[in-house]
LUMLUMBA-130729 format. One record per residue: x, y, z of N, C-alpha, C in turn. Coordinates in steps of 0.1 Angstrom, whole numbers, plus 5000, padded with zeros to 4 digits. Last residue first. Example, Ala and Ser with C-alpha at 12.3 -4.5 7.8 and 13.67 -1.06 7.14 Angstrom:
residues 2
512849785071513749895071512950005079513249435078512349555078513249675078
This chain:
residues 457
703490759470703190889473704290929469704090399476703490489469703590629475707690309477705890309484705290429474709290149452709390239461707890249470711789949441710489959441710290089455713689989406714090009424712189999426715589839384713989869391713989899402718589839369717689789377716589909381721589729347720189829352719589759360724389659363724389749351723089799352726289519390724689559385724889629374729089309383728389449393726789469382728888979392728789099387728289189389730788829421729088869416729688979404732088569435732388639423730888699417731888319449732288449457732388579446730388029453730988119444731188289445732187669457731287789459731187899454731987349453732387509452731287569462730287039455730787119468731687279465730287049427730886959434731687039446729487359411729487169412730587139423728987669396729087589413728987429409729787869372729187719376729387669388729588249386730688089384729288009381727688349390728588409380729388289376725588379411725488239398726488309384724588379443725388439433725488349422721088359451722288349452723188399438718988669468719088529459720088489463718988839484718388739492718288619478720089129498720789009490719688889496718689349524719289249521719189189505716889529527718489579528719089479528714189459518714389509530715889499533715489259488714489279497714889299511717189229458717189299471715989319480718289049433717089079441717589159453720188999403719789059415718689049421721688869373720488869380720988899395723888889357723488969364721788949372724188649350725388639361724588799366720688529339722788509341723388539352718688769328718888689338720288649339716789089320718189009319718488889334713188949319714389049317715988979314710188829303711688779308712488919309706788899313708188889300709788859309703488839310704888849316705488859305700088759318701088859309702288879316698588689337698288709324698988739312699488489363699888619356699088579338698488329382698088349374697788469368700888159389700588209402699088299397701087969369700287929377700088059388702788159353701288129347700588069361704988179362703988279363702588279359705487899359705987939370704788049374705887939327704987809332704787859348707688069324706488139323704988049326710087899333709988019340708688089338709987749314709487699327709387779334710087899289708987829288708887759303713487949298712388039296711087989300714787709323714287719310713387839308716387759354714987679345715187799331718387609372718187709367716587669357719887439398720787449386719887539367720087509428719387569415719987529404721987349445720487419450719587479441723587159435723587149446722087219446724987329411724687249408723587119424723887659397724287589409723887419412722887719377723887719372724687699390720587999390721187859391722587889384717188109403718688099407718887989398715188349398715388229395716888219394712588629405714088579403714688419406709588769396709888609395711888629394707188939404708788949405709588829407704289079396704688939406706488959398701389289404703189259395703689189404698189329400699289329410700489279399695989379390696689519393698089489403695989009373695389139372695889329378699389019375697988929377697189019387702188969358700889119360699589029364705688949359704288919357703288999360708888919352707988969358706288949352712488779358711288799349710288889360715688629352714288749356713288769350717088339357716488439351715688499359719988049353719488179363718188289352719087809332719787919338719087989346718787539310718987589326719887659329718087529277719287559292718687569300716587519257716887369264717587399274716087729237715287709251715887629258718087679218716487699213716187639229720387679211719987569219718187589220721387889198721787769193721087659203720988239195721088119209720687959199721388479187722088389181722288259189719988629199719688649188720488529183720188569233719488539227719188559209723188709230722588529232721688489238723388909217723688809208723688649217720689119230722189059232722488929220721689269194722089259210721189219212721589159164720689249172721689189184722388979144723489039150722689179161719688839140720688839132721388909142717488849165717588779153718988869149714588919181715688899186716188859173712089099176713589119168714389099177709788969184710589079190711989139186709688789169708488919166709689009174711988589172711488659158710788789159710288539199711988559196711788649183707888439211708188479201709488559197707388349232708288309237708388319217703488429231705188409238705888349235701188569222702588589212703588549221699088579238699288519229700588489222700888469276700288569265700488509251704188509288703188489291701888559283706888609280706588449283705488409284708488789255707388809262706788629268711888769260711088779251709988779264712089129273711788999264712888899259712689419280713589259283713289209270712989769292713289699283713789499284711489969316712589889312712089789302710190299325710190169319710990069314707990569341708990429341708790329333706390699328706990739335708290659338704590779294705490709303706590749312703291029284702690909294703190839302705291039257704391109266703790949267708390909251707090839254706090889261711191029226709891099240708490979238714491059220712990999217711891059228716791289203715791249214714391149215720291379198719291289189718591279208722391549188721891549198720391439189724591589158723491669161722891569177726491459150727291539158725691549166725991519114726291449121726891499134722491669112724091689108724591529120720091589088720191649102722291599103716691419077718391449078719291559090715091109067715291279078716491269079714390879063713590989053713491079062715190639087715290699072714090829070717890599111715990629106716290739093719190299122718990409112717290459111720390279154719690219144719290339137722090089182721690199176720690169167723889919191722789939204722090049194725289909165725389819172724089849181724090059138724990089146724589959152724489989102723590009111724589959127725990189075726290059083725090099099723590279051724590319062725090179071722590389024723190259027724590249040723190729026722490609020723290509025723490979052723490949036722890819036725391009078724691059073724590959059726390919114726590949100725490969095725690979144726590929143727390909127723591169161724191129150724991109145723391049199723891119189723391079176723090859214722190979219722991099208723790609209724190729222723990869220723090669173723390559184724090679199722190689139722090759152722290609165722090759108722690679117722690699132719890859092720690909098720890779109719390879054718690879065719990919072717690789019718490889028718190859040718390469008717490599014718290659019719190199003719590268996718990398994718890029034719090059025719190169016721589959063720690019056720490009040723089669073723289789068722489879063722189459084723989559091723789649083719189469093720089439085721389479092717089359114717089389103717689339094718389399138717889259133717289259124719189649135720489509136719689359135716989869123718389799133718689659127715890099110716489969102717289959112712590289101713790259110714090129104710790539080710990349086712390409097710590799081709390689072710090579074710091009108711290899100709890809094709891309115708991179117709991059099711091559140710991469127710391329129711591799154711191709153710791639143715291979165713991959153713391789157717091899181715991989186715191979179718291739167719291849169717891949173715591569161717191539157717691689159713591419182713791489176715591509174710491129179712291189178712191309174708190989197708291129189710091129192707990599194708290749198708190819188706790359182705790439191706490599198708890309167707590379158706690419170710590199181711090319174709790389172708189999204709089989198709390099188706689789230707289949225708589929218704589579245705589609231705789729230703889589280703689609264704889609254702689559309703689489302702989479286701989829335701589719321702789649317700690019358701389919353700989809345699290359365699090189357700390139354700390529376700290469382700490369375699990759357698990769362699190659371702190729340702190879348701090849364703390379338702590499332702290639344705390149337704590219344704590369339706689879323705990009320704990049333708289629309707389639322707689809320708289509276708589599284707989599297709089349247708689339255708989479265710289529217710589419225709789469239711489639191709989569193709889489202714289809196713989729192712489699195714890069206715590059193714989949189714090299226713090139225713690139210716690389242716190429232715390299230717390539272717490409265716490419257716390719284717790689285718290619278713490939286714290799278715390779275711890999316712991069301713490969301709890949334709591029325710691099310711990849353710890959352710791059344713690689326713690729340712690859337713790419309712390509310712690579323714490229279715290259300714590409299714789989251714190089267714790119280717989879243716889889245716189959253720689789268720189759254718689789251723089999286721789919282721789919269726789929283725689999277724589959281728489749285727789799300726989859292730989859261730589749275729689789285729590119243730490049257729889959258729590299215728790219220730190169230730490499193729990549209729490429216733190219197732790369200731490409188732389889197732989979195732090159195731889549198731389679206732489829204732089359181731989429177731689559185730789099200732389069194732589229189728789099229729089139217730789129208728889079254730088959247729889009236727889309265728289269271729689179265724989559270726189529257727289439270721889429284723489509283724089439276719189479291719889379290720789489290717189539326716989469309718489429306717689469357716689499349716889439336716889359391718089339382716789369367715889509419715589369412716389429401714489609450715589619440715289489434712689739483713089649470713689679462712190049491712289919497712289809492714590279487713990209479713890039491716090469491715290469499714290389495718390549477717290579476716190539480720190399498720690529495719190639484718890159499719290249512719590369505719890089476718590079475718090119491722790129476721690169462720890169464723389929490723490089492722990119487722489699478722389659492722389829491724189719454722789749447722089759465727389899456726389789457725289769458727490149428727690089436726789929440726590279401726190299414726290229426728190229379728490329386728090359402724990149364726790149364726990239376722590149365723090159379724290149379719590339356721190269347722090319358716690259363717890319364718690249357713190309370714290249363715390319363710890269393712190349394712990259387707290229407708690169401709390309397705690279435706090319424707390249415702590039439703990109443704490199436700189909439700390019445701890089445701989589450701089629443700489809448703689289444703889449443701989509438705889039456704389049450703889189454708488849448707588969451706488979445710788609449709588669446708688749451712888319442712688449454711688559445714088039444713288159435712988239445715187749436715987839446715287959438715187359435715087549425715287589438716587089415716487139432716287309426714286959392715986989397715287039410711986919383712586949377713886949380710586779404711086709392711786769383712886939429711486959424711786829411713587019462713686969456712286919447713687399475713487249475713687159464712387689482713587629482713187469480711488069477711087909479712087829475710488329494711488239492711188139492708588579489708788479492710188429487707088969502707988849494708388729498705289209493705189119502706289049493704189579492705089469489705389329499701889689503702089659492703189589485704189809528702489839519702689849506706589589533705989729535704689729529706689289535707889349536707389539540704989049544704789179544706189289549705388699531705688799546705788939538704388359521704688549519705188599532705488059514705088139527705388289521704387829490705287959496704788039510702387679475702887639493703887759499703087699455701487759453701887729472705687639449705087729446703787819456705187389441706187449455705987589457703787359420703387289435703987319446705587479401704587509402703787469418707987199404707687359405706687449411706186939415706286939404706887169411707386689442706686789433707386879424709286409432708786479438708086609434709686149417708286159432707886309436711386159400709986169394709186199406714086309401712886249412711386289409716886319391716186249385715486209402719886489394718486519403717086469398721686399374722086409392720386409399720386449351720686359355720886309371720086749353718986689354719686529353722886829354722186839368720786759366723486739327724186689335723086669347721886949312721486829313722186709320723387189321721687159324721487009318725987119311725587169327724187129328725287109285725787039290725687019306724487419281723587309278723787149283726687579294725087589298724887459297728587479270728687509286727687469296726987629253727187459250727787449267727187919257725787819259726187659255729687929254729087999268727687899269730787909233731287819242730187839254728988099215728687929214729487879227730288319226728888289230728488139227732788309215732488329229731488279237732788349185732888199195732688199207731888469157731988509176731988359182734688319139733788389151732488439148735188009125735088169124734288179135736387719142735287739135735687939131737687599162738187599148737687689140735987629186737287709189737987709174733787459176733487559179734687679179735487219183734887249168734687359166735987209205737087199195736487289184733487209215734187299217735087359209732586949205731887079201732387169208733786789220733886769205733186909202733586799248735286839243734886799225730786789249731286859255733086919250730386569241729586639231730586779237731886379256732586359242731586499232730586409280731786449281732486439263727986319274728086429276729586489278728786049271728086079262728086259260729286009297730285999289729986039276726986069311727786119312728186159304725385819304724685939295725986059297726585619315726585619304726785759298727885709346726785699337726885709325729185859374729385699368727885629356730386129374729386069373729785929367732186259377732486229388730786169385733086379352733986299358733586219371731186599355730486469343731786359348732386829372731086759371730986619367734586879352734986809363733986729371733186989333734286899332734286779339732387209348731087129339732386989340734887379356733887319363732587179359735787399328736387359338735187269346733887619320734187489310734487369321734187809338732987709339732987589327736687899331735987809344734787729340736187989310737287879308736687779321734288189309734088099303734787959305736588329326735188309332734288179323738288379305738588349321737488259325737088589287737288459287737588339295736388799306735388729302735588549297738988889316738588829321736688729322739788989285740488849293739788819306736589059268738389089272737788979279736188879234736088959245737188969251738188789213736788889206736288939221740388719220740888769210739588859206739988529242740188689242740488759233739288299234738288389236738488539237741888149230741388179215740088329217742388179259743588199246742688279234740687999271740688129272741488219262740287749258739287839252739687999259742987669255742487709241741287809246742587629284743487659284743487769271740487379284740187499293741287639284741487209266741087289260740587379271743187009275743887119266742887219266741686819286742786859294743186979288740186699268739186769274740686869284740986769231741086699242741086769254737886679203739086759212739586679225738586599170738386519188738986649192736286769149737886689151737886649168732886789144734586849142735586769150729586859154730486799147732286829151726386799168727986859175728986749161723686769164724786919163726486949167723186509166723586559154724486679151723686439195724886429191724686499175720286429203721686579209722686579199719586229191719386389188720386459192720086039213720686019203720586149194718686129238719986129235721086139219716086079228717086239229718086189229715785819235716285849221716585999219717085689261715885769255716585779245718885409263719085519264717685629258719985149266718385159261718085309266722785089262722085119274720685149275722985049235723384999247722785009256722285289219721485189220721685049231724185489232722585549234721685369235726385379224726285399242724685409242725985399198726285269205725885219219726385669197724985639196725185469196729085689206728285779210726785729211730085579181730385529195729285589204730085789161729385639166728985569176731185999168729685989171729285889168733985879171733085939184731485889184734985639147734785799152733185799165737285429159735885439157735485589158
């Protein structure tokens, strides 16, 4: 009997919600078998990321596995045949495969744990929330930890509440553990910032692993080019903190010192390739090629109608802006959870959100931040722990900000790099591995950008 029959047999059998029966449309292809395929997916993964990314996927394949084995439920089984059939299929299929195994992974995990932690009684997120205990970490920074069991799953968030400070973006490759990092500049808070070149299948010279993606605003000089229309936490010369769109067209460039005004730009969620205009290829802070119909760079992007040599030093400039990091999508506000406006889309970084196949439904670790009215609230969200956080959804993370009553938020990079540091301590948890069934997870990724919070003056 093929699978997805059987499949939706189980659903009417057991008088199963009718999601259930939904889930199974997207998963097609040949039986996998659940024993073989930890094994396939590291093999087949490392051929587009390195080996110990695929590793890491293989685990948590693993882990989810071993999860749904130890459930005595229909819905389980249901989840263990979506789990080794859309893998298979996935591992047959043309690439980038990395990222499909990585969120079918996710998606399975997150609806596993909401199985495990079914408690309509108990409060609702939001309601655990509004009960947090603050404590005055310095002037103007206060922070909470909240822990417990919710209707949504068991959460695990940790949160600041900023007001008067200075922010400090950085690109913290290199800079050790984020605990010294934030001792070493004297920074009384730390929080994990925008995104980074990471599973990209295509990352090639001048572009690295670790690269930021998008804005990175150190005092006052732009490290990180606003290549894309995407959300931002912004602080301005004058203090003001905002959360705005900045995007190519709000900078002054200049190409080999000369300033020039480009009659469009063309990235990655565009096209791959430019059209048939003169212009200039530019990515790391260079020009990278010249002429018509240019292949459009990876973290880069073409600006048309200006020329300028290949080699030549490439500059953007945000008078006004002092600090600023790059996330979205925007969660809070007319335009949220607008993916499209913000050109997440076609082969744009990161490629999981531009190419995310589950349209919101994961539970995961995330960052975010909020603006209720002069104060910035600092939302870090643990999971992909099956025991204390197993993670929330974009749309529940701004559901989160909305009650504390942010007007305006946006999501940063959340996953395996999400950070918090408050007063010289690590005060989230680590969420690089899937955690189930009594693990644990001793494996953090090193920091790539972050916000240091400082006192005013």
């Amino acid at each position: 009997m093929p699978w997805r029959q059987r499949c939706l047999e189980l659903v009417e059998e057991h008088g199963l919600d009718g999601s259930w029966a939904d889930v199974l449309r997207a998963f097609e292809g040949p039986p996998g078998d659940l024993r073989e395929l930890p094994t396939r997916i590291a093999s087949t993964l490392a051929e587009e990321v390195d080996a110990d990314q695929a590793a890491l996927f293989s685990r948590r394949f693993s882990s989810v596995r071993g999860l749904l084995a130890t459930l005595d439920r229909a819905e389980a089984r249901i989840l263990e045949h979506v789990l080794g059939e859309r893998a298979a299929g996935i591992l047959e299929a043309p690439g980038p495969r990395a990222l499909r195994i990585r969120a079918l992974v996710d998606y399975v995990f997150g609806r596993s744990a909401l199985l495990v932690h079914e408690r309509p009684d108990a409060p609702t997120a939001e309601e655990l929330v509004a009960r947090a205990r603050w404590s005055e970490v310095a002037p103007g920074v206060r922070h909470a930890t909240v822990a417990g069991p919710t209707r949504q799953g068991p959460v695990h968030l940790n949160l600041l509440r900023l007001r008067g400070v200075r922010l400090t973006a950085i690109d913290a490759r290199d800079r050790g553990d984020p605990v010294v990092l934030a001792a070493d500049t004297g920074a009384t808070a730390l929080f994990s910032g925008g995104f980074f070149l990471y599973s990209e299948p295509d990352i090639e010279h001048p572009a690295r692993r670790g690269d930021p993606v998008g804005l990175l605003v150190h005092d006052g000089h732009v490290r990180g080019w606003p290549v894309f229309r995407r959300s931002a936490l912004i602080q301005d010369h004058d203090g003001a903190v905002r959360i705005d769109r900045i995007g190519p067209e709000d900078a002054r460039w200049t190409v080999g010192g000369r300033s020039v005004r480009p009659t469009g730009f063309v990235q990655r969620a565009d096209a791959e390739v430019g059209p048939d205009q003169e212009g200039l290829a530019v990515a790391s802070g260079r020009v990278v090629a010249r002429g018509r119909r240019l292949p459009v760079p990876l973290a880069g992007l073409v600006l048309l109608g200006v020329d300028g040599e290949v080699g030549s030093e490439v500059r953007a400039e945000l008078p006004g802006v002092r600090t600023a990091m790059a996330g979205g999508p925007t969660l809070v506000g007319p335009d949220a959870l607008d993916l499209v406006a913000e050109q997440f889309a076609g082969s744009a970084p990161p490629l999981t959100f531009s190419r995310d196949e589950t349209y919101d439904t994961n539970l995961l670790p995330r960052m975010a931040v909020g603006l209720r009215g002069d104060e910035l609230i600092v939302l870090a969200v643990d999971g992909r722990d099956l025991d204390r956080a197993p993670g929330l959804t974009l749309r529940s993370t701004g559901a989160l900000l909305t009650s504390l009553g942010c007007e305006r938020a946006t999501n940063l990079d959340g996953g395996s790099s999400k950070r918090m540091v408050v007063r010289g301590r690590v005060v989230d948890l680590a969420t690089t591995e899937v955690v189930a069934g009594g693990q644990t997870s001793e494996r953090v990724r090193p920091l790539h950008t972050a916000v240091l919070v400082h006192e005013a003056g």
